[in-house]
N, C-alpha and C positions, 0 to 999 in steps of 0.2 A: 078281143085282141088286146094282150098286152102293150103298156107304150114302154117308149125307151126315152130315158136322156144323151144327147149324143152334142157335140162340140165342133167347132171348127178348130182344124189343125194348122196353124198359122203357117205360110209359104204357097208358092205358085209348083206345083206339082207336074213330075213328069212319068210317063208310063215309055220302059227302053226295052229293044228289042234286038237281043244278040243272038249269033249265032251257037247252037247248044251245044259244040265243043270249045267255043271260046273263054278264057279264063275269067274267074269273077275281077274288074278292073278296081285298080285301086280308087279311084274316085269314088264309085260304085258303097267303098266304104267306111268313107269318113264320117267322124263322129257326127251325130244330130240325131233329133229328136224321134223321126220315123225313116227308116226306109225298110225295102220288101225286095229278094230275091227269091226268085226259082225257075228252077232249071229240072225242064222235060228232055225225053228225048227230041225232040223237036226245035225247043229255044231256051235260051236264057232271057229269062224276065226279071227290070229291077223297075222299082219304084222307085224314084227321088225328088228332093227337091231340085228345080230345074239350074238355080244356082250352081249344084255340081255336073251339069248332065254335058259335056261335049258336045258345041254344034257339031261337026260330023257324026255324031255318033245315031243311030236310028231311032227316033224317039216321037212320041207327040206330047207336047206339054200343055197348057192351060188348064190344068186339072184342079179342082178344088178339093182339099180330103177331110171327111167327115168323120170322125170317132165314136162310136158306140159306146157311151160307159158302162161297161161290164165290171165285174165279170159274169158269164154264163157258164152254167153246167154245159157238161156234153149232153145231157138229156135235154135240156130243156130244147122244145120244136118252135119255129118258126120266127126266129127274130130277124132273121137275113128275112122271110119275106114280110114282116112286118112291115119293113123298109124299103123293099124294093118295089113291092105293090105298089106303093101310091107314087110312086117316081114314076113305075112304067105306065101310069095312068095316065100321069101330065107329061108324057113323051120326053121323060129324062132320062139319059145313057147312063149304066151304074158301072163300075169297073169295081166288084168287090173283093175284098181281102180278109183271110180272118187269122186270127193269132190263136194260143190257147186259152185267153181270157177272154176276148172279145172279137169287134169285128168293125173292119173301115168300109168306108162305102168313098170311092171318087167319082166327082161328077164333074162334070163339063163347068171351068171358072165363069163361062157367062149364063149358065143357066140355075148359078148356085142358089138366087133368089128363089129362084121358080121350087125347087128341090127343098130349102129349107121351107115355104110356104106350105108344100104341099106333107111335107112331116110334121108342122106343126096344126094342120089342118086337123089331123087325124088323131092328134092328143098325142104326139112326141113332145119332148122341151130339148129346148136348145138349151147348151149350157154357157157360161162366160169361157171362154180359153182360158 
């Protein structure tokens, strides 16, 4: 198994859930460091920090988010399960995301210990932010 270096992405993370004809909201996207939209026929899904997210709006936050430093080829196989493996191991919920360089992993803010132990168990490194 290859390891990976991966970070913690500084902020308290929200995972939103709109309906999929509704408009991308302007909060939805204001400048910062990460956020993630997409839109099925089904929903519109954004990731943010919870700082922007509307109480009314449908959401669950606590999330913690993790960074992969990539970049990865499109060939290269299995670094999403590199990572998720040992998460689903020690009973942690992954919410993944991937760009065209790399790939986020979000996990539950109170189980972030448990999540970073168990990647660093396996010969991942954590990196400084």
């Amino acid at each position: 198994m290859r390891v990976h270096n991966f970070r913690l992405v500084p902020g308290d993370w929200s995972v939103v859930r709109l309906g999929p004809d509704e408009p991308v909201p302007d909060w939805a996207l204001q400048p910062s460091s990460f956020f993630a939209i997409t839109r099925t026929s089904e929903e519109l899904s954004i990731v943010r920090e919870t700082r922007f997210v509307p109480k009314s709006t449908r959401h669950q936050s606590g999330w913690t988010l993790l960074k992969v430093l990539g970049p990865f080829a499109f060939s290269e196989v299995g670094v999403l399960a590199s990572l998720i493996g040992p998460l689903a191991a020690k009973g942690v919920p992954v919410f993944a995301l991937s760009t065209f360089d790399t790939d986020y992993l979000l996990v539950p803010a109170d189980r972030r210990d448990d999540a970073i132990a168990a990647l660093i168990s396996l010969g991942h490194h954590q990196s400084p932010p």
